[in-house]
C-alpha angles and dihedrals in degrees: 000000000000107000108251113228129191123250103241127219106273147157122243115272130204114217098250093058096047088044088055099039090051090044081057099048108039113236104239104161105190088066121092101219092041093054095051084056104044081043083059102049092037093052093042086056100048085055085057094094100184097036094092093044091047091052089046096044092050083038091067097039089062091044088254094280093146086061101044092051100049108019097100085182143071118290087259079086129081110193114218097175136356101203114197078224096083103257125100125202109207142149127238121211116215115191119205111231092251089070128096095247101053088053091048101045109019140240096278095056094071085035091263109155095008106111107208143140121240118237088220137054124247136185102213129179131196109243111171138006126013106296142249112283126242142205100201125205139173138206140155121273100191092061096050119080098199101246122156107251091023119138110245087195082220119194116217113228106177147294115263149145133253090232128190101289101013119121138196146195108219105206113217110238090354106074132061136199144182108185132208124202116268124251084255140347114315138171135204132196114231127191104204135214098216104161125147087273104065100077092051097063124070140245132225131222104189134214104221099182087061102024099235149112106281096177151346108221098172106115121158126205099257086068102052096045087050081059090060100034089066094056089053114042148009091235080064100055094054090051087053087048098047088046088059097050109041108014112128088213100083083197088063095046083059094050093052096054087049089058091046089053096049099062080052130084129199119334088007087063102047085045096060099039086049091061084069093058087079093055116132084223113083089209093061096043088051098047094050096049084050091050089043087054091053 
């Protein structure tokens, strides 16, 4: 599960102070020194009571353009601060199921429900209300693969809230959850690894009844535009081929052999998704044998 971490003792900080001194510092969370102090100024800031009203409040007065403009997630997040340094603060809303906006929208829609890892490490506290609810798992990510269908041998550790004071160390490709609503709205503040890194490396929904990968949603941009520049143009086609053949990212070798099979038809098609079954990645091996079996 998530590492618990301490609060430790700390002023309270306004945003613009914790922004700057993180800008200064760099946010690097695997690293012990720089944890302790991202742990300080987030918890300094959680002890700041009035900070969030006062950013919504200005928010809607300038019609949330900010937001609009920088928020690259759904409108469940709230973003605090966007560094050029790789790292993001934001806060995360969580509506009970009793609210308007869970009936209207879902609880998958706020991940309720949708057991998964993260591919990047986050430090998260808990602000106001009591705090989704987790079931927390572990499992070993060296010894997965990342195929679809693949047992993640996971080790249940409890069921608890992120409660008003309470942080947390979200380890990428090492922690598991599977959250519940809250007994009634409640938010958390999150510092974000966001480096290059991050869309490159997959995520994981699990199946919990079975124990096993159930998906891999993380697609960037370059994937899905190689699906439309085969269909275009030839010099599409030889990116795509060059990408299956070279990338470092074994998900977008895949992916490239997926665009080149589907301007093919019939045997064209089992010829080319053949070629990934002598990948050196298992995951692409074992995405293109289920394609070939569709």
């Amino acid at each position: 599960m998530p590492r618990p971490i301490d609060p430790p003792a700390a002023p309270e900080y306004d945003l613009a102070e914790v922004a700057a001194r993180l800008d200064e510092s760099g946010v690097d969370l695997a690293d012990e020194a720089s944890l302790a102090r991202c742990a300080r100024l987030l918890a300094g800031l959680a002890r700041n009571r009035g900070f969030l009203a006062d950013r919504i409040i200005a928010e809607l007065k300038a019609s949330y353009a900010d937001q609009l403009a920088a928020n690259r997630y759904s409108a469940q997040v709230f973003l605090l601060h966007r560094s050029p340094r790789g790292f993001f603060l934001r806060a995360n809303l969580w509506p009970a199921a009793t609210d308007a906006v869970y009936a209207a929208s879902g609880g998958a829609a706020f991940a309720y429900g949708v057991p998964h890892d993260h591919n990047f490490s986050f430090l998260t506290a808990g602000y106001w209300g009591p705090g989704y609810v987790s079931d927390y798992y572990d499992y070993d990510a060296e010894r997965v693969d990342g195929c679809l269908g693949e047992p993640l041998n996971l080790t249940f550790v409890e069921r608890s809230a992120l409660s008003e004071g309470r942080m947390m160390l979200y380890r990428a490709h090492r922690d598991i959850h599977s959250q519940l609503p809250p007994e009634r709205l409640s938010i958390s503040l999150n510092i974000m690894d966001e480096g290059d890194h991050v869309p490159w490396r997959d995520q994981y929904v699990v199946d919990l009844e079975h124990g096993t990968i159930a998906k891999r949603p993380t697609l960037t941009p370059v994937e899905m535009l190689l699906r439309c520049a085969v269909h275009l143009t030839d010099n599409g086609k030889d990116i795509a081929e060059q990408f299956a053949r070279t990338h470092p990212v074994p998900r977008v070798r895949a992916n490239a052999i997926a665009a080149l099979a589907a301007v093919e038809e019939g045997a064209g098609r089992a010829t080319v998704l053949e070629r990934g079954l002598c990948d050196a990645d298992a995951r692409v091996r074992d995405d293109c044998e289920r394609w070939l079996a569709i």
